[in-house]
C-alpha positions in Angstrom: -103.7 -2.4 102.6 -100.3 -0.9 102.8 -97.2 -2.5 101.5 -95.8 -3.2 105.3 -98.7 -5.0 105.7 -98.8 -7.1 102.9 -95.1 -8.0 103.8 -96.4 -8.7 107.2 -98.9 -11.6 105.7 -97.1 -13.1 104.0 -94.4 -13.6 106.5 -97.3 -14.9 108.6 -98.4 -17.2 105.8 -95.2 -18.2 104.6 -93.9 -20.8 107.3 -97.5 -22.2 107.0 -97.3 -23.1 103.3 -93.9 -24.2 103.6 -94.9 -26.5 106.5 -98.2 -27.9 104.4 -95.6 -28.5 101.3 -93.0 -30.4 103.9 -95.8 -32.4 104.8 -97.2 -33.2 101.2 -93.7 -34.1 100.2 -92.8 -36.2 103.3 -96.0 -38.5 102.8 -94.0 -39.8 99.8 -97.1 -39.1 97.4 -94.9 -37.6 94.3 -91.5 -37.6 93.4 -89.9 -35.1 91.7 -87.5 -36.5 88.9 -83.8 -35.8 89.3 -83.6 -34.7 85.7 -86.1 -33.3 84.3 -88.3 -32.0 87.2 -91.5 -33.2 86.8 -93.3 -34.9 89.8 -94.7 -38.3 89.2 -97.4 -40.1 91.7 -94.3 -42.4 93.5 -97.1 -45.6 93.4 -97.0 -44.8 89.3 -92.9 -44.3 89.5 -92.8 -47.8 91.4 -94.8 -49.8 89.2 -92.4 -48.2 86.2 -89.2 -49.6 88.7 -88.9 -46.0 89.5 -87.8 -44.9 85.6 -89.3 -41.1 85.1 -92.1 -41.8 82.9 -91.5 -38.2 81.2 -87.8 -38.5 80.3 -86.6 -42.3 81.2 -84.3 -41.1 84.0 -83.1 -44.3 86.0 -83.5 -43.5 89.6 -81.5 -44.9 92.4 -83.2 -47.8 94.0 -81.7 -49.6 97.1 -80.9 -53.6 97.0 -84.1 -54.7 98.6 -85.9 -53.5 96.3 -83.4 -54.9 93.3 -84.2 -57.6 94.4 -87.9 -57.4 94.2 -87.7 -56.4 90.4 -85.7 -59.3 89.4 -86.5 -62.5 91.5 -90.2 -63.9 91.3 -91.5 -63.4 94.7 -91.1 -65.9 97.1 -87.9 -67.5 96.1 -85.1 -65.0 97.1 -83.1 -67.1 99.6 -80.3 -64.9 101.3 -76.7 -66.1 101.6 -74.1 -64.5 104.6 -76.9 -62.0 105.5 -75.7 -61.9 109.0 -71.9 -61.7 108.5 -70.7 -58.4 110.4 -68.1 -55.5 109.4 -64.9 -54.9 111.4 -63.1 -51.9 112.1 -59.7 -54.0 111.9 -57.5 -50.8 111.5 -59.6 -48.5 114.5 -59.9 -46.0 111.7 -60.8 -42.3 112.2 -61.6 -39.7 110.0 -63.9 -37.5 111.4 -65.6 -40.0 113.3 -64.6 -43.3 113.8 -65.2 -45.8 111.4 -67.3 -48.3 114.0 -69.6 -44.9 114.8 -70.0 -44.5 110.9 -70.9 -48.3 110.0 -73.1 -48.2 113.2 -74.9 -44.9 111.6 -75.0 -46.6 107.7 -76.8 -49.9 109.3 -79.6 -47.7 111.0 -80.0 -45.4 108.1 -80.1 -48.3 105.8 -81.2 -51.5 107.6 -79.1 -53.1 106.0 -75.4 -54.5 107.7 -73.5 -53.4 104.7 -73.2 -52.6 101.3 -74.5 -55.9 99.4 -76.8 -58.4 99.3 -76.3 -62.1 98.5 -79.1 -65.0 97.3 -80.2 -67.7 95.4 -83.4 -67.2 93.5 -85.7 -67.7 90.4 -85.5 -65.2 87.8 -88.6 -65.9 85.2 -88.5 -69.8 86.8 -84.6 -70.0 86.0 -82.3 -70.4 88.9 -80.2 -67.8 89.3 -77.1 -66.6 92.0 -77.6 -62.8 92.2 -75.8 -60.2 94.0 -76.9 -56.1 94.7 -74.7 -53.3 95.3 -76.6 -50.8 97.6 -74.8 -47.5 97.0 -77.0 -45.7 100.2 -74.5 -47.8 102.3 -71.3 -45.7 102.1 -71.0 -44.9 98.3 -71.7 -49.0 97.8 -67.8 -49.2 98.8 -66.0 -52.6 98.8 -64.9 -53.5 101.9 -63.9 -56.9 103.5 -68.1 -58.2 104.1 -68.8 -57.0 100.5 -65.5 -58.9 99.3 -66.4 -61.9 101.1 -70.2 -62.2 100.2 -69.7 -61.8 96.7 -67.1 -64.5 96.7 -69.0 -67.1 98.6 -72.2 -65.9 96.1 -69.4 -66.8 93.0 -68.3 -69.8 95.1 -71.9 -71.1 95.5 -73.1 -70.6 92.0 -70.0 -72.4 90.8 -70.6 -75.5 93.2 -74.2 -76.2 92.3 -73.8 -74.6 88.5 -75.5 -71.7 88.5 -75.2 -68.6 86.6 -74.5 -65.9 87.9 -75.4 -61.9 88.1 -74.1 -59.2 90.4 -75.4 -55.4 90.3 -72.9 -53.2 90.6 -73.7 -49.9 92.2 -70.2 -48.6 93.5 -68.1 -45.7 94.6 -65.2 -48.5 94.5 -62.7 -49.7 97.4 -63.3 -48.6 101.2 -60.6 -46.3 102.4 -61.6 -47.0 105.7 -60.3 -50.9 105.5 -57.2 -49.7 103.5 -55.3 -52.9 102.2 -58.0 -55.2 103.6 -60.2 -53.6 101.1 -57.8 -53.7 98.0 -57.3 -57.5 98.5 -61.0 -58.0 97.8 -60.6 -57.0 94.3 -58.3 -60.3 93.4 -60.4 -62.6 95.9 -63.5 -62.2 93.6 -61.7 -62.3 90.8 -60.2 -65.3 91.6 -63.6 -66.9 92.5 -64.6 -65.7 89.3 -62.1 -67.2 87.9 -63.0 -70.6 88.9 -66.4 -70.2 87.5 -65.1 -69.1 84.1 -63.5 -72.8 84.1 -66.3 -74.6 84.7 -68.3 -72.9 81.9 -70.4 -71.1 83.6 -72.3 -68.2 82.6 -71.3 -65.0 84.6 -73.2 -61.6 83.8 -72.2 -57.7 85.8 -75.1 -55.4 85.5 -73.9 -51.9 86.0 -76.0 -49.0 86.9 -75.0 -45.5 88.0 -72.6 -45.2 89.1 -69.9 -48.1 88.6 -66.1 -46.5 89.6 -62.8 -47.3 91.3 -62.3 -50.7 92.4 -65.1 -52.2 91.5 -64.8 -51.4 88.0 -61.3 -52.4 88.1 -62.6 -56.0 88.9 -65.7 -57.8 89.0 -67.5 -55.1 87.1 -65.6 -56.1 84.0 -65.2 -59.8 84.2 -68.5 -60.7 82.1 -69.0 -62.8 79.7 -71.5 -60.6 79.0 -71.8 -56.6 80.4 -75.0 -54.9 80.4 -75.1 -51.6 82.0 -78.6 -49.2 82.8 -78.8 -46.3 80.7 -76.9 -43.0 80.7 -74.9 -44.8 84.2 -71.7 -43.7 85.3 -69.2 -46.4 84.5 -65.5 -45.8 85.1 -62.2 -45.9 87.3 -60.9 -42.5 88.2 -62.8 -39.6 88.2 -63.1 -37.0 85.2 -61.5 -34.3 87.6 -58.6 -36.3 88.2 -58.2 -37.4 84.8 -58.9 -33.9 83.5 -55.9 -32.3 85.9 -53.7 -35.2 84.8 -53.7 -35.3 81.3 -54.7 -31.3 81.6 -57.3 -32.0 78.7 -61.2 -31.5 78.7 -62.9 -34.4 78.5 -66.2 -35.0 76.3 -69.5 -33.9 78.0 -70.4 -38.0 77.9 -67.2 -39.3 78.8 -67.8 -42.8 81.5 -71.5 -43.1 80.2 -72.8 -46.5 79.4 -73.0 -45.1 75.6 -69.6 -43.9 75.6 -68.4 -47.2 77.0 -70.9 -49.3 74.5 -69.6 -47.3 71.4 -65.9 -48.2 72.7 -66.3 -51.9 73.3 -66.0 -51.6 77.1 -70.0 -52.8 77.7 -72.3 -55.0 75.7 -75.1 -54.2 76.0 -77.3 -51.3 77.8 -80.7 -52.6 78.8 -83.1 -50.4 80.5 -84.5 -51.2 83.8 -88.0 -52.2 83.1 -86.4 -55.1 80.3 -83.4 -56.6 82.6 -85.4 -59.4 83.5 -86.6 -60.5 80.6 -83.1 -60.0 79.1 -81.3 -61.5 81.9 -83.4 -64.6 81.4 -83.0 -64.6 77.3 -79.1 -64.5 78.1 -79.3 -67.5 80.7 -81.9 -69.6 78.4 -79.4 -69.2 75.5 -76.5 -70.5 77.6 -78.4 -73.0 78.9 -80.4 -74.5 76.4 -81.2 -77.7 78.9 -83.3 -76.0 81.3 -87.2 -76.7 81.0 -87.7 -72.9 79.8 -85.3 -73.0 77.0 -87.6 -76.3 75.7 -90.7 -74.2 75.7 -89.8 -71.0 74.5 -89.8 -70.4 70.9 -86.1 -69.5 69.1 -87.9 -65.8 68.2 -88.4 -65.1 71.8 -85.3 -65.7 73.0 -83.6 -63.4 70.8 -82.3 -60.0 72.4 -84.6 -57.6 71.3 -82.9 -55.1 69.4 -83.1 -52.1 71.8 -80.9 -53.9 74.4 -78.1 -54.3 71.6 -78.4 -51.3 70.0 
């Protein structure tokens, strides 16, 4: 065989494999990790609440399925799930803001950026919130700003604690001032249930920036972030060009901001449940749980606060 025809084959056999590899990949049997490249059966992935069983890597999951990990099944009741975005300021960037919430709400199925319940987490009543960043960066518009307050609102009211996953690119530009004003509103809520004594606990996962951070995100009484998450306000370019420095390799990590004070505690995804219902048994040490488990067992373990 000469070499023009070998050439020849293989450009004849080369759109086949690609087209057989396309289709292995697009029936979703294996992912490939993000970080370290190895491909994991996606039903083994799932069952791990899609954390790389090679390396640990903590992939992105959306707020449906948040919500699956935390609540026991068949409790999740959802608050506001039908209140609709506005395009108040007929903003256009290049497309027009409407056209891009329209596209989001397809792509996602979801009508914005949070979702809102009440549920049981390990039997315990909980208020819980989730952050979908597929939904334009997880931004904080006025339907994001709203939910979470009437979530902080509601848990207040009846006396529930309260957790909110933050997955967040921070304010939406595309709501301008109507955006910004969302950062006191649930603030404010959350001050009210600060007041009343009432445990309040941000969970924040990668990444955690702008507005966001610059609010909620850091109102805990107790922060627990995922591990190696992107936690910050401003991002290292901009802070890099303004205070023309270089900035450490693991600057806005969860460890960076747990050896600085700024987090808690950082809690892997596969033990935030059974932390998150520790933290609520040792605040409230009337509820039926905190009678039958033994003081040992609801100690953090020591890998959450290490």
């Amino acid at each position: 065989m000469s070499l023009f025809d070998w050439f020849a084959n293989r450009r004849k056999s080369g759109p086949i494999s690609r087209e057989r590899q396309e289709r292995e990949i697009a029936d979703g049997l294996w992912t490939k990790c993000v970080a370290c490249g190895v491909l994991t059966y996606t039903k083994d992935l799932q069952a791990n609440q899609m954390v790389c069983l090679e390396c640990g890597e903590h992939m992105r999951v959306s707020s449906s399925e948040r919500i699956k990990q935390l609540i026991d099944s068949d409790t999740w009741i959802p608050i506001d799930d039908r209140l609709q975005p506005m395009d108040a300021l007929k903003f256009r960037d290049r497309k027009a803001y409407s056209d891009r919430l329209r596209e989001y709400q397809e792509k996602t199925g979801s009508i914005d950026a949070v979702k809102t319940g009440l549920g049981k987490l390990d039997g315990l009543p909980i208020a819980l919130g989730v952050m979908d960043f597929q939904f334009m960066g997880g931004s904080m518009g006025s339907v994001v700003g709203e939910k979470l307050t009437r979530l902080v609102e509601r848990a207040t009211r009846e006396r529930l604690p309260l957790a909110i996953v933050c997955a967040s690119g921070g304010a939406r530009m595309q709501e301008g001032m109507l955006s910004l004003m969302q950062m006191a509103k649930i603030s404010g809520a959350l001050e009210r249930h600060r007041e009343e004594k009432l445990l309040y606990v941000p969970i924040l996962t990668h990444p955690t920036t702008g507005g966001v951070t610059a609010s909620f995100a850091m109102l805990g009484d107790i922060i627990l972030a995922e591990p190696k998450a992107t936690i910050g306000f401003a991002g290292r370019r901009v802070i890099e060009q303004t205070l023309r420095e270089k900035l450490p390799e693991n600057f806005q990590s969860a460890e960076d901001l747990l050896d600085h004070g700024f987090v808690d505690a950082i809690v892997p995804r596969t033990q935030l449940k059974k932390t998150l219902a520790q933290l609520i048994c040792l605040h409230q040490p009337q509820s039926p749980l905190a009678h039958r488990m033994p003081l040992a067992d609801m100690q953090l373990s020591s890998t959450a606060l290490e």
